[in-house]
Every structure is written in C-alpha cells, then in structure tokens.
N, C-alpha and C positions, 0 to 999 in steps of 0.2 A: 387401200388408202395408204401415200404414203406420206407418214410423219414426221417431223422436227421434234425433240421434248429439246427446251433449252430451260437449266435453271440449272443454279451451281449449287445444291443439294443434290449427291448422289442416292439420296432413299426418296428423295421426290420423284429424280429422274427414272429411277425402279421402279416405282413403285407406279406412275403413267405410262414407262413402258410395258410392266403385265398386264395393267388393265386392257390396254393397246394392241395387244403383240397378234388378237385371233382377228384383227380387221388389216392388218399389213404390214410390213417392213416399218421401223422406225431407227432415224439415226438422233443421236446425243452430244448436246452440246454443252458445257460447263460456264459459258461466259455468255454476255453478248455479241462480240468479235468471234466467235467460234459461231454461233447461230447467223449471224449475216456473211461468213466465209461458203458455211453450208449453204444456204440459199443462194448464192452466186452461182457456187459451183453447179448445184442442181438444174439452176436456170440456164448457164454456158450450156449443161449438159444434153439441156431440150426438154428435161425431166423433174419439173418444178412439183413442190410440195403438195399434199393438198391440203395440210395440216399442220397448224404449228400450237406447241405449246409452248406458252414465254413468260418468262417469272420477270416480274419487275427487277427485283435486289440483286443485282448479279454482280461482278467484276467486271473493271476491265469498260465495257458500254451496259448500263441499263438496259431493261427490258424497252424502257418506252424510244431510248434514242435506237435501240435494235428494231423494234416496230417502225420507227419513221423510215430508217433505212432500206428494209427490206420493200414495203412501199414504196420506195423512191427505185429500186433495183427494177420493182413490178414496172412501173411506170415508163422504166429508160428502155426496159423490154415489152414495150406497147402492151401490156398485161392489165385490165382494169376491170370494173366491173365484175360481173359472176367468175370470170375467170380468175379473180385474183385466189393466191392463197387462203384459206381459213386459218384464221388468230384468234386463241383462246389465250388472254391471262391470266396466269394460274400465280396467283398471288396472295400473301398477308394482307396487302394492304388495300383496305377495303374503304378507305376516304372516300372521299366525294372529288377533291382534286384531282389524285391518281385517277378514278373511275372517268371521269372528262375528257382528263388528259388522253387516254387512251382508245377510249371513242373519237376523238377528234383524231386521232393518227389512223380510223379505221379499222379497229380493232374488231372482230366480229359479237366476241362475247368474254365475259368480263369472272371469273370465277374464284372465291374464296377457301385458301387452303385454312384448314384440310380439306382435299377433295374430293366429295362423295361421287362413286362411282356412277350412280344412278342419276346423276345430277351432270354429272359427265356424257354419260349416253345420251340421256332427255336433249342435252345440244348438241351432240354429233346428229341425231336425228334431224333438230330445226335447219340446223346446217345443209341437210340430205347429204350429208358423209356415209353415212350408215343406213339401214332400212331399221 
C-alpha cells in the first residue's frame, strides 16, 4: 500500500507513518501544495497512491481545497470510481460543517485526532487496503 500522510505536524506525520510503515512505502507532505504536488507527480508517474492521509489545518492550501484538488487531478486523469485514491481526514476538527464538507469533495472516511490506531486499521480494512 502506497501512502501520502499530509499534515503540517511533524509528530502526526510520525507518528501515521509508524503505524503505516509494515503495510508499505509512505511519502510526507507538510502543507497541502506539497500533498497535491505529490499526487501529480505520482499520477504523471503511472504510480498513483492508494492512500492518503490529510489533515484539514495545514498551510499554504487546506486539507479540504487539497481533497478537491486531488479529485479534480483523479478526474483529468480519467480515474473515478473504486479506482480513485483512498482519503482519510485526519483531523481536530470534528464539526458537522468540516465533516459535510469533506464528504462532499469524496472524502472516503472522516477520522478524529488523536488517532487511535485500532480505529485506524478497522478503516484501512472497510476500505480493503489491508486484510
């Protein structure tokens, strides 16, 4: 499985990619402009993600204009459906706005920091990322 962790906490991004690291390669982004540079490039590359982790509060683009984006990348790259990316937001902010909003951009599943590891797996499973 290979991953995106994008969130401008360096002990978030740690701390997802150990949980992370015995199911695949994961590369790290700090902003949201850094996570939709990465997915480009991976998509140019032929070698799209199958996982992303994206924190709303970042610098620079949002997690939710970073989710529309990368969607719109899926899309120009005829990518929809079961093949799109998986998108976990890994976020504080557990509103009901935020949670909408990012459903509506497609978001697959919606997840409240702190992140329990178990609660982690339980959706890489629904997802079938993981056995």
């Amino acid at each position: 499985m290979k991953t995106l962790i994008a969130d401008d906490s360096v002990t978030s991004r740690r701390f997802l990619q150990e949980l992370l690291k015995s199911y695949g390669p994961s590369d790290l982004a700090a902003t949201g402009t850094e996570a939709v540079a990465a997915v480009r490039t991976a998509l140019a590359a032929g070698a799209p993600y199958d996982l992303i982790c994206l924190d709303i509060m970042m610098p620079e683009m949002d997690g939710q204009a970073a989710l529309q984006e990368i969607r719109r990348l899926e899309a120009a790259s005829s990518i929809a459906g079961p093949g799109r990316v998986k998108i976990i937001m890994t976020t504080a902010l557990a509103d009901k706005a935020n949670i909408l909003q990012a459903r509506a951009q497609r978001c697959d599943c919606f997840l409240v920091k702190p992140i329990q590891k178990a609660k982690l797996l339980a959706e890489l499973r629904t997802l079938r990322l993981i056995d």
